[in-house]
C-alpha positions, 0 to 999 in steps of 0.5 A, a space after each residue: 500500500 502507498 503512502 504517498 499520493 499523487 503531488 497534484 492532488 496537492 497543488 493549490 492556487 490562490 489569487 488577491 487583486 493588486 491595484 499598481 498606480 502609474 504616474 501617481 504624483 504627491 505634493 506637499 506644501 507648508 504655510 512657512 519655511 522657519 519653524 520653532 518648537 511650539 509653533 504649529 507647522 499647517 502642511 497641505 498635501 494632494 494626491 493625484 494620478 493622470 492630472 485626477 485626484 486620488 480619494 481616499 488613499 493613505 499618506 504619510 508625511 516623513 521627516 528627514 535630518 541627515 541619516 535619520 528619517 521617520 514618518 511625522 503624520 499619516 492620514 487619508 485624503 479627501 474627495 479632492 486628492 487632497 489632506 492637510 495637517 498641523 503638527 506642533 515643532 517639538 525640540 525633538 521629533 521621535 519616530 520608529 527609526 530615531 529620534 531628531 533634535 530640530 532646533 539649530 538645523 535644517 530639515 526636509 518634509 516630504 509625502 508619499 502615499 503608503 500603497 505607492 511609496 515611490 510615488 512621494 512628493 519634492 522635499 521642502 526644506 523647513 529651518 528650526 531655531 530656538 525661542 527666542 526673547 528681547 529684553 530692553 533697557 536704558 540708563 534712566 527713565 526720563 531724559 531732556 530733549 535731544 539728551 544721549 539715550 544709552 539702551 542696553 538688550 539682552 538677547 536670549 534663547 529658551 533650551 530645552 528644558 526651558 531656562 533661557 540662556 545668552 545668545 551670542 553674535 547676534 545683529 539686533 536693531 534698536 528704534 527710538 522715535 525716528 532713531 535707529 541703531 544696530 548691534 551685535 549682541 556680545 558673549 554675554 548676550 548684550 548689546 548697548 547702543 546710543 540714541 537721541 532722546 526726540 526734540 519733542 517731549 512725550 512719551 516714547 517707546 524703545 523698541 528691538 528686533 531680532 530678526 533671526 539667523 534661521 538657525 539660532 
């Protein structure tokens, strides 16, 4: 007696469906290219295929810092081809593949769809920096018209676990009335400049600016 049957009698098939996108595209957009942490970064992506759009597909925004990458936000879009998104810029974004520390660094956000991954969109480039403060004062609370006005501002940045810290080498600019003066802000974070007190009495307000580095 046989204890082997015929192989055939074993073969089997099996089949599923497989849908392949051709000339699927994405795009994706962001309302700003210099972020902090704790601002709230609005991305929009579209999804399409032959110039039509492309509904209910699943995509994902990725993150990409030097050697790291990771996947930000997913979701599925619309009627339209179209998702969109917020995400609040965190000093470090933590996926599945590492984690990056943002501030003081340049990166690229791309999409891409989750059934097509080379189907992903041109990469944007987003700066991180981090929060910083100006803090405005002068030698004296009331002057003369036209008497030398000595305004001293101090330019700091919040770290991480939110103390603030000097920030050096920094081009700061001072207005007092229709003065204006510019500075670069020393080791210790300061800088002082001169101005001229208006010809007009009132009160007026001192005012600075940093107007940022991208990267600070």
């Amino acid at each position: 007696m046989s204890l082997c049957r015929p192989l055939q009698e074993y073969f089997q098939r099996a089949s599923s469906p497989v849908e392949v996108l051709v000339g699927a595209s994405v795009e994706l957009s962001a309302d700003r290219d210099y972020a902090r942490p704790g601002d709230v970064l609005a991305l929009w992506a579209r999804a399409s295929v032959g110039g039509s759009p492309l509904a209910g597909e699943a995509i994902e925004i990725r993150l990409r810092l030097g050697t790291l990458e990771g996947t930000l936000l997913t979701g599925t879009t619309g009627p339209d081809g179209t998702w969109s998104a917020t995400w609040t810029v965190p000093y470090r974004a933590t996926t599945r593949e590492g984690t990056m520390y943002l501030p003081c660094n340049r990166a690229e956000l791309y999409a891409r769809l989750a059934r097509a991954p080379y189907a992903s969109s041109p990469a944007i480039e987003v700066s991180f920096a981090h929060p910083t403060r100006l803090i405005v004062t002068t030698d004296k609370d009331g002057y003369a018209p036209g008497e030398p006005v000595a305004v001293t501002v101090r330019l700091e940045y919040r770290r991480e676990d939110g103390s603030w810290a000097p920030l050096a080498g920094q081009a700061v600019e001072v207005y007092l009335g229709e003065e204006r003066a510019s500075a670069v802000t020393g080791s210790d974070g300061t800088a002082v400049v001169m101005l001229t007190a208006p010809r007009a009495p009132g009160a007026y307000a001192v005012r600075a600016e940093f107007a940022g580095a991208g990267l600070a």
